[in-house]
N, C-alpha and C positions, 0 to 999 in steps of 0.2 A: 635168127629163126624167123621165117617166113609163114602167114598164117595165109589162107586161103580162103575167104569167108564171103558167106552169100550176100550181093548187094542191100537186100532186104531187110536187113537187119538194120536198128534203127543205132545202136550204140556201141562199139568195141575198144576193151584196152588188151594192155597185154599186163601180167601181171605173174608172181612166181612166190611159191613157199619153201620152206625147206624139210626135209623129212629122211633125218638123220644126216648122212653124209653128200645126201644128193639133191639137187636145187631141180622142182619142179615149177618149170617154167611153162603159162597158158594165156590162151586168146579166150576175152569175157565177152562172149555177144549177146547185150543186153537188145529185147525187144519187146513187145507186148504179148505176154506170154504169162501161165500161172505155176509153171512148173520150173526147176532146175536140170540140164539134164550133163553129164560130163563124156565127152567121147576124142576117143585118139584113132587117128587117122594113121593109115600104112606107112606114111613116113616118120610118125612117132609124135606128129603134133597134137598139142590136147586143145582139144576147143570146149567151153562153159557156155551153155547157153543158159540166160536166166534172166529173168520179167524185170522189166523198167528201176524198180524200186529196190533190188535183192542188192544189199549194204556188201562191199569191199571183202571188208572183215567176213561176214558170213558167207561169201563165199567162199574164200581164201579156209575156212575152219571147214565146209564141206569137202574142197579137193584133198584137205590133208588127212579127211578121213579114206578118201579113196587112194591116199597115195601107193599104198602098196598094189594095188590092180592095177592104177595106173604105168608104175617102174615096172609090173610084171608084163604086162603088154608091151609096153615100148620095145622090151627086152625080147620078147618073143614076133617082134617085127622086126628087129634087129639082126636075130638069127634069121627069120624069112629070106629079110632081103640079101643079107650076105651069099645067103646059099646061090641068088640070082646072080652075084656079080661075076661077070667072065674072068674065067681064068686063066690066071698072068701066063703069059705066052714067053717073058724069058727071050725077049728079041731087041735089036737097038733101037734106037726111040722111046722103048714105054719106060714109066717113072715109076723109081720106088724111093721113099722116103730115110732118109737119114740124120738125126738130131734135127727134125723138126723141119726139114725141106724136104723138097724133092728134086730129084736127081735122075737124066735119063740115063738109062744104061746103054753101052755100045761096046756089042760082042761081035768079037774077031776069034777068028780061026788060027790058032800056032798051035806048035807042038807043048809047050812048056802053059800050064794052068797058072792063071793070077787075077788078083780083083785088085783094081787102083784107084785112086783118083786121079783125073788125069783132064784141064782143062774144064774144068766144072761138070765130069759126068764121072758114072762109075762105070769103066773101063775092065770087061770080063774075055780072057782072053782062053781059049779054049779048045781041044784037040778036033770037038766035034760040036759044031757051033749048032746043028739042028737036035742035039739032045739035049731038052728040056729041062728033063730029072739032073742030068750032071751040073750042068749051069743052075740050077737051083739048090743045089750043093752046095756049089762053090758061093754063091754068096750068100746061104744060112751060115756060113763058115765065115765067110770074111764079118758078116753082124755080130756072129760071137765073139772074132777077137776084137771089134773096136769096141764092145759091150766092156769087153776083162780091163781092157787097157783105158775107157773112159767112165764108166758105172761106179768100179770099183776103186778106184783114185776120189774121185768124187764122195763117195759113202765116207771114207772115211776123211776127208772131208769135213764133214757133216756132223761126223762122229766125234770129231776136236772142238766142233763147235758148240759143245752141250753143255749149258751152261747149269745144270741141276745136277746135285747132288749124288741123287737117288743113284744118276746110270755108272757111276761110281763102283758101286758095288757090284756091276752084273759086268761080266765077261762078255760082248756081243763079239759074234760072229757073222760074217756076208758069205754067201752062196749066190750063183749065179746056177739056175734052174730054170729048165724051159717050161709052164705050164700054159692050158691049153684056153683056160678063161679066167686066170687072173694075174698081175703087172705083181704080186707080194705077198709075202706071210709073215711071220713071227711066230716064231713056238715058244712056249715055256720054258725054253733053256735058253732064249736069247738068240736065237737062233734067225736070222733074215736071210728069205731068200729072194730073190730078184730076178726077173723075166727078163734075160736079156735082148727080148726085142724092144726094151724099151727105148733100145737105142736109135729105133727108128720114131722116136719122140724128141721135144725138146728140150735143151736144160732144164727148163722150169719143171714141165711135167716131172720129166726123172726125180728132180729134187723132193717133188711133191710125192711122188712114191716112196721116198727115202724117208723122209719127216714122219711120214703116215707112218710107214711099221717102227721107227724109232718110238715113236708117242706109244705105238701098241706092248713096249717091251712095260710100262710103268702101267697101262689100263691096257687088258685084256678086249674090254667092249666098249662099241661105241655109246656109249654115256657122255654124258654134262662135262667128268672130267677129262674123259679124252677130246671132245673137243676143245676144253678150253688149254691142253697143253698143245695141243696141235697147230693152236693161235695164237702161242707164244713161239713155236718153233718155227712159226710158218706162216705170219700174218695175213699174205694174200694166197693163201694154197687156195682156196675157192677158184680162182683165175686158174689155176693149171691143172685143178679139177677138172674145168670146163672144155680148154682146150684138151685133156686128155683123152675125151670123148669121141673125137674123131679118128682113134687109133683104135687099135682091138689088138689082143695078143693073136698071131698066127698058128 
């Protein structure tokens, strides 16, 4: 993350709290000044401006008071700017992302519909290469089944790997469900469901989704206890927390 910050300023680090499951990360520009003040910028960066003397510590206990206006902002820059980003045009050349790369696509025109790999791209082959909606079809389609055939092999997985008792006794179940703003759930009957766009993430991410509702089937909420199971099942999930940030469900 990239801070932008005025020459004028006499002192800057960069520095990060945490505030529950999400790591707020900010730019300190200390100068001579009497006040504290905290602001995020369009692109979601937080910058602390605060007087020569304002201790680490106390800052770091100011931001985490603000963190929840802080993550509500970022969030609602997030939606901004999305709404700005041009929309996929579904032609050869442009990229979309698959387990964590990216991949052009190159659509041809035949009679017979298919998505492939082919040569390092994904390869959409289609009756009528200038309509948009069909080809975006076809590969929401081709995402869900490498989702069934790679998500859910992997969960369970994941699910042989549990070394606690407890999950023992609870019946878990995996769904593959589309939802519009979150990667996972868990319900009280054991129940996980999974965003199979997550396929356009990496192993890690995925896995990191997987761990998460797995821990949620033993702690409901994120408390002390679920994270510290989460850090047994999953010691650097922070890491593919972070990269998963750069993804969003479609």
């Amino acid at each position: 993350m990239s801070f932008a910050l005025k020459t004028n300023l006499v002192e800057t680090s960069e520095e990060e709290i945490r505030y529950g499951s999400v790591v707020v990360r900010f730019a300190v520009a200390r100068s001579p000044r009497k006040t504290l003040s905290i602001t995020v910028d369009t692109s979601g960066d937080v910058v602390v401006k605060a007087p020569l003397d304002a201790l680490t510590e106390q800052i770091k206990i100011r931001v985490r008071s603000r963190a929840g206006w802080i993550i509500r902002q970022q969030e609602r820059f997030r939606q901004l700017n999305a709404h700005t980003t041009p929309p996929r045009r579904y032609v050869s050349g442009e990229t979309h992302y698959y387990l964590g790369r990216q991949y052009r696509l190159k659509v041809e025109e035949q009679t017979v519909k298919s998505v492939v790999f082919l040569s390092g791209r994904i390869v959409i082959t289609t009756p009528d290469k200038t309509d948009k909606k069909l080809i975006s079809l076809q590969l929401g389609e081709w995402y869900r089944q490498r989702a069934r055939l790679f998500i859910v092999p992997l969960f369970n997985r994941c699910l042989a790997k549990l070394p606690i008792e407890e999950y023992q006794k609870k019946r878990v179940q995996v769904k593959l469900v589309r939802m519009e703003k979150r990667w996972g759930s868990c319900s009280s009957q054991s129940i996980i469901r999974l965003n199979p766009d997550l396929i356009r993430a990496s192993k890690g991410c995925i896995e990191y989704i997987i761990w998460h509702e797995l821990a949620h089937i033993l702690n409901p909420y994120h408390r002390k206890p679920f994270y510290e199971l989460q850090d047994r099942l999953m010691p650097d999930w922070r890491v593919w927390e972070d990269r998963l940030r750069q993804f969003r469900p479609d």
